[in-house]
C-alpha positions in Angstrom: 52.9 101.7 -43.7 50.5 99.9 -41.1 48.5 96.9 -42.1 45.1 97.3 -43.2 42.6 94.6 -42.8 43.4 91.1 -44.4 42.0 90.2 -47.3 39.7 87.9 -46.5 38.6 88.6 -42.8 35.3 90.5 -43.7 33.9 86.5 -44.0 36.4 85.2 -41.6 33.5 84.5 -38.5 36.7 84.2 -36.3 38.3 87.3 -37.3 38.7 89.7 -34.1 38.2 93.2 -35.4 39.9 95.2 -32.0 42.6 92.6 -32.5 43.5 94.6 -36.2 42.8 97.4 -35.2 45.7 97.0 -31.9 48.1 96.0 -35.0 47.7 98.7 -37.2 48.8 100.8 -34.0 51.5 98.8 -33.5 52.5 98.4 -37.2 52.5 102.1 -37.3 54.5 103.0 -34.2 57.7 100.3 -35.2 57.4 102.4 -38.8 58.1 105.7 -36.6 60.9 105.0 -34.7 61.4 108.7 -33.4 57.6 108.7 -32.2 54.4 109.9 -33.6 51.9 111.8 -32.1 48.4 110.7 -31.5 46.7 112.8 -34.1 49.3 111.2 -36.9 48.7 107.6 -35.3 45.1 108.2 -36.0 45.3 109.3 -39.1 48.0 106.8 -40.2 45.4 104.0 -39.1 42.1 105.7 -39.8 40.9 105.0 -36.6 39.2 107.7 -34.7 41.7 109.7 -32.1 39.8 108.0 -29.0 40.2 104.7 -29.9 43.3 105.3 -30.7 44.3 107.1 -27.6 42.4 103.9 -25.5 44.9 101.6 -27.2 48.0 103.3 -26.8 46.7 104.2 -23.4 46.5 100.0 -23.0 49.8 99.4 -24.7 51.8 101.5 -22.2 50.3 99.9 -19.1 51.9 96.3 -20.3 54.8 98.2 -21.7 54.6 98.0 -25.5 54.5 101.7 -26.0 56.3 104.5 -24.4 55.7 108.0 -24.3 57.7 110.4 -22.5 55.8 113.4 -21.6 52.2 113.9 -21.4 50.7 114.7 -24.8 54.2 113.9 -26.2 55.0 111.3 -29.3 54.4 107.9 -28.9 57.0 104.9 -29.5 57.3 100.7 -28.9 58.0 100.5 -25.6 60.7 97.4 -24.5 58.3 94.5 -24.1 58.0 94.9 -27.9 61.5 94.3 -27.9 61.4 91.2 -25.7 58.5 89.8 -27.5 60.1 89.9 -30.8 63.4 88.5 -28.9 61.5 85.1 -28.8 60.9 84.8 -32.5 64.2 86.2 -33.3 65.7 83.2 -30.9 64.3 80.8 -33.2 65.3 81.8 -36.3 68.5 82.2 -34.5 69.3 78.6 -33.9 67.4 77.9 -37.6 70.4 79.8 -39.2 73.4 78.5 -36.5 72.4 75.0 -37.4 71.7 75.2 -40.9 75.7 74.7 -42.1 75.9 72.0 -39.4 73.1 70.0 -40.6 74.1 70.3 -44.4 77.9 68.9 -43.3 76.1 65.9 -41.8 73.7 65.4 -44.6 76.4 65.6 -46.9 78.6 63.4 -45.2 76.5 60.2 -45.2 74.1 61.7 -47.9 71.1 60.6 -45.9 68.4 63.4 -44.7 68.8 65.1 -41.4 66.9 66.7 -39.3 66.4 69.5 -36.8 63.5 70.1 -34.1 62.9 72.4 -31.7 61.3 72.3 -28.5 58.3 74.4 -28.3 56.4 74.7 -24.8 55.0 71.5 -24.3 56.0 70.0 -27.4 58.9 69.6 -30.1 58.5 70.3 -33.7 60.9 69.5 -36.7 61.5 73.1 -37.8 64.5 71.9 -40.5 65.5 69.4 -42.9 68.4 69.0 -44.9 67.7 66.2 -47.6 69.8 63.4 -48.9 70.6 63.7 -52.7 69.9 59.7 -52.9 66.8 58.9 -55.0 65.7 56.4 -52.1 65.3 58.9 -49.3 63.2 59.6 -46.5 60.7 62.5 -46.7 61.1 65.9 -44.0 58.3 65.6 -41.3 58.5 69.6 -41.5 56.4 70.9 -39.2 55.7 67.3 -37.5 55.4 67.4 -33.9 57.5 64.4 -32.5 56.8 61.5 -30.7 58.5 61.5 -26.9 57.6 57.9 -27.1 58.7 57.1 -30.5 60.8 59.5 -32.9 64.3 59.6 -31.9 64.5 63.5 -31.5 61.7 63.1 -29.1 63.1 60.6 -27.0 66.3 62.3 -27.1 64.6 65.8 -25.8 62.8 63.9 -23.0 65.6 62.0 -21.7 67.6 65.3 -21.3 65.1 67.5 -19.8 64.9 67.9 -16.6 63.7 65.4 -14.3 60.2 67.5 -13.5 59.7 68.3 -17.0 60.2 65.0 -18.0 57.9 63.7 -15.7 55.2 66.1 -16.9 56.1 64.7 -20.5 55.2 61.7 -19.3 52.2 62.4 -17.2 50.6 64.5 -20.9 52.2 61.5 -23.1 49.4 59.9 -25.7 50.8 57.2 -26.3 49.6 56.3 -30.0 50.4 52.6 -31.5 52.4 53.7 -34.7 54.3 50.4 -36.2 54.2 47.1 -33.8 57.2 47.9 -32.5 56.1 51.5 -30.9 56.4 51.8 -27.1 53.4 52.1 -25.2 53.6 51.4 -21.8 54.9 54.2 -19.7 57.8 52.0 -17.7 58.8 51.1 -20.9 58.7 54.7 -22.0 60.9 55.7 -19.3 63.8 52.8 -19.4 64.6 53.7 -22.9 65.0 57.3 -21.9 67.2 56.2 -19.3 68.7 54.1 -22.0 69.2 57.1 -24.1 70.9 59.3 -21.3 73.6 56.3 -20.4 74.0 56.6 -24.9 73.9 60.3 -25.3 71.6 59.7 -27.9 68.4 57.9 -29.1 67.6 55.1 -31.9 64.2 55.1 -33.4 64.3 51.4 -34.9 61.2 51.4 -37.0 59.0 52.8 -34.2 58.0 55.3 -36.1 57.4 54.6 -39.6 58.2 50.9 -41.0 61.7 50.4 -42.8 63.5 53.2 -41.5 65.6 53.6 -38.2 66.7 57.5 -36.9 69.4 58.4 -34.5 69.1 61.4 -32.6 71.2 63.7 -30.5 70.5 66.4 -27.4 71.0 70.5 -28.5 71.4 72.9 -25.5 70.9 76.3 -24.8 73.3 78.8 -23.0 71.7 77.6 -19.7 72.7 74.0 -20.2 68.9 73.5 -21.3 67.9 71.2 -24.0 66.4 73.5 -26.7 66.1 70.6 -29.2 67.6 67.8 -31.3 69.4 66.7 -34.7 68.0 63.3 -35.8 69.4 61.3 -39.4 67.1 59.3 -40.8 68.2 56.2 -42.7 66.5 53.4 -44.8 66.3 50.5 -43.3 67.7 48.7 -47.1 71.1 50.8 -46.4 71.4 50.4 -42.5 74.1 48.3 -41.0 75.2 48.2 -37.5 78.7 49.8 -38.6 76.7 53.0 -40.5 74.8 53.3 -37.0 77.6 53.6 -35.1 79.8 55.7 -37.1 76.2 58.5 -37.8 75.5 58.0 -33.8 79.9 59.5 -33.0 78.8 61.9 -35.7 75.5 63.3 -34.5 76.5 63.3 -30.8 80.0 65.8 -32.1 77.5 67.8 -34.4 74.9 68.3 -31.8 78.1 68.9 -29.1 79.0 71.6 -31.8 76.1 73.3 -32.2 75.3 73.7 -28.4 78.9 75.2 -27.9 77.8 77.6 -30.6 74.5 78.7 -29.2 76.5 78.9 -26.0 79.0 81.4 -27.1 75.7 83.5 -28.4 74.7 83.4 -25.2 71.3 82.1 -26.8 68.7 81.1 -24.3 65.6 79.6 -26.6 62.5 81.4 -25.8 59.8 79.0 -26.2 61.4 75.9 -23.3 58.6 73.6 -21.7 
């Protein structure tokens, strides 16, 4: 059944009534596989036919219906396919990584992490918690800090050198502890830093008494998609812990890239 309007959007000022009215069509056509014709799309939606027939008409110029003879049924064309590839991509590498990240988590029972890269930013998508008491919280949903999380340093010392640069060119370059970098030469030694490491060390940069590691995840095109970061407590850090999580993350992160290789997984939403 296609949607009908939101609760709600009748005193939503910003609610776009042709908008709803485009995905009822829509809703209605992925329900009818084998096709529908126009008078059951309009009556399915409740719209009148020549509306209806004025947005399928719009949908099969940009190729998200199809309709194989004139006054045939209608049906999604392939860019519907494509545009729910991209969404699918992400929930793809959610459920590849998942397993991976709980191994690590449980391995040092601290809380790790997982973010993706999303156009011109990275956002922690995942987290999978220590079972300590003392534990650090899931920034779920948190954009990163290129300057100053260790899964953003990470992603922008592996991207490519022009992406990078813009990175670097859009960077806002916030003051979050005393010890955050700020000063763009700064900014890019310690990603140079973290390319030589093959991986990055947030060292209360970010938030004061805990340190993160963090290591590179690529696509099936070599490019970085995204990152898995452990954050520690800086009480239970010690110089040994940090090496032995940083071998760890770098073979977890290795593992997980091979994996999204052998998909043949290419993330949909790269800068």
């Amino acid at each position: 059944m296609a949607a009908i309007r939101p609760a709600g959007a009748e005193s939503d000022p910003h609610y776009i009534e042709l908008v709803g009215k485009v995905i009822q069509v829509l809703e209605t056509l992925r329900d009818e596989p084998r096709g529908i014709t126009l008078r059951d799309l309009s009556e399915r939606t409740g719209q009148i036919k020549s509306s209806v027939h004025r947005i399928v008409s719009s949908l099969k110029r940009h190729g998200y219906a199809e309709q194989e003879i004139s006054g045939g049924p209608y049906r999604l064309g392939l860019q519907a396919v494509t545009l729910a590839r991209g969404a699918v991509d992400g929930i793809s590498l959610l459920r590849v990584s998942k397993p991976m990240l709980r191994e690590l988590a449980d391995r040092f029972n601290e809380s790790v992490y997982l973010a993706v890269v999303d156009g011109p930013r990275a956002i922690f998508v995942d987290v999978q918690e220590s079972r300590r008491d003392l534990m650090l919280v899931g920034p779920l949903g948190a954009e990163v800090h290129f300057n100053a999380t260790a899964a953003g340093k990470v992603i922008a010392a592996f991207s490519a050198p022009e992406a990078a640069g813009e990175i670097l060119r859009r960077l806002q370059l916030k003051q979050l502890t005393e010890r955050t970098l700020t000063d763009p030469a700064a900014v890019e030694r310690e990603w140079s830093k973290v390319r030589r490491a093959g991986y990055a060390r947030n060292d209360e940069e970010t938030i004061v008494g805990a340190i993160f590691l963090a290591a590179p995840v690529f696509d099936a095109t070599n490019t970085v998609c995204g990152s898995v970061s452990i954050g520690v407590p800086k009480a239970r850090y010690q110089p040994a812990l940090g090496e032995s999580i940083a071998v760890a993350l770098k073979e977890t992160a290795e593992r997980l890239s091979r994996a999204l290789d052998a998909a043949g997984y290419h993330h949909a939403r790269r800068r």
